[in-house]
N, C-alpha and C positions, 0 to 999 in steps of 0.2 A: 240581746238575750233571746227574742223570739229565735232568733234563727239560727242559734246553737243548738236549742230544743227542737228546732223541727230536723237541724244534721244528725243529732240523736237517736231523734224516731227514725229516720230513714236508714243509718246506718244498721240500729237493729231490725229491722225489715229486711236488709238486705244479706245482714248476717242468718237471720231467722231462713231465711227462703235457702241459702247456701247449707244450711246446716237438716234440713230438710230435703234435700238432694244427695246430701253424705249418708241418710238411712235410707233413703230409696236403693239407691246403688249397694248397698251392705247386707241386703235380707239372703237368708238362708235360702241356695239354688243347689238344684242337683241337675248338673251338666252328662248328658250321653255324648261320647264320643272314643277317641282313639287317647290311651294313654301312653306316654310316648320321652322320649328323651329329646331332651331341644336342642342338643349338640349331634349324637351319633344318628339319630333318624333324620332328623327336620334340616340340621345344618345351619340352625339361626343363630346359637351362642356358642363362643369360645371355649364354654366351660357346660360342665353336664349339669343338669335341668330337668327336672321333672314336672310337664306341663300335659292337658288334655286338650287336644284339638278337638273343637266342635265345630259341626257344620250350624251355622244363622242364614238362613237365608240364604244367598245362595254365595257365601264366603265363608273360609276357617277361620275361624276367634279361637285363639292360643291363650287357654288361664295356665299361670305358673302354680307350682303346690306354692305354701310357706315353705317356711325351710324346715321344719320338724314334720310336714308333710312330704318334703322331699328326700328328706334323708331316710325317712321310715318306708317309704314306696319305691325307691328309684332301683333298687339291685335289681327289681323282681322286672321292670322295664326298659333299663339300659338298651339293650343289644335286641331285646323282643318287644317289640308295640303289642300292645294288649286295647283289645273293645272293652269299653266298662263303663260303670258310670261313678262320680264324686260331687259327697253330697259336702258342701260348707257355707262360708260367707265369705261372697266376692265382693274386691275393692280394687282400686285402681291407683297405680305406684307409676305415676309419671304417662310411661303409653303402654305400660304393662297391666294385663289384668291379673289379680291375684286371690287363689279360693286358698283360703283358710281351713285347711283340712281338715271334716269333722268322721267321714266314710268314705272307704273305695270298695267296689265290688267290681271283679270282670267279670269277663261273659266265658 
């Protein structure tokens, strides 16, 4: 019996600390970079895409919009990459980053 109660505690410890890293990664960020389509500029999807490349350091970190941020922004940058910046809440969908569109501004 003890050591079902301590698999207990540990599991919730271990859920707690993973569930605490899901809000770390989630806070509301406002990304500068190149707004951009990930098919007809970048070349990386099969299908058009509505992503901001930022530079980190000294590599491009590509966030996708969601999809109702993709579908509401993507006409105005298909064919033209635009500097801007988009403000949301980033998450991470497999090896994808993904901002939850809450603002875009270009420049």
């Amino acid at each position: 019996m003890l050591r079902f109660a301590y698999a207990v505690v540990c599991l919730a410890l271990v859920l707690g600390i993973a569930a605490a890293e899901d809000k770390k990664e989630g806070g509301t960020k406002t990304l500068k970079g190149t707004i951009t389509c990930a098919k007809c500029d970048l070349g990386i999807e099969s299908d058009c895409a509505t992503v901001i490349k930022v530079k980190e350091g000294d590599k491009d970190v590509i966030y996708y919009f969601d999809k109702a941020g993709d579908k509401k922004y993507h006409g105005k940058i298909c064919k033209s990459p635009m500097e801007g910046t988009v403000t949301g809440t980033v998450s991470k969908d497999g090896d994808k980053m993904i901002v939850k569109v809450t603002k875009v501004e270009y420049k």
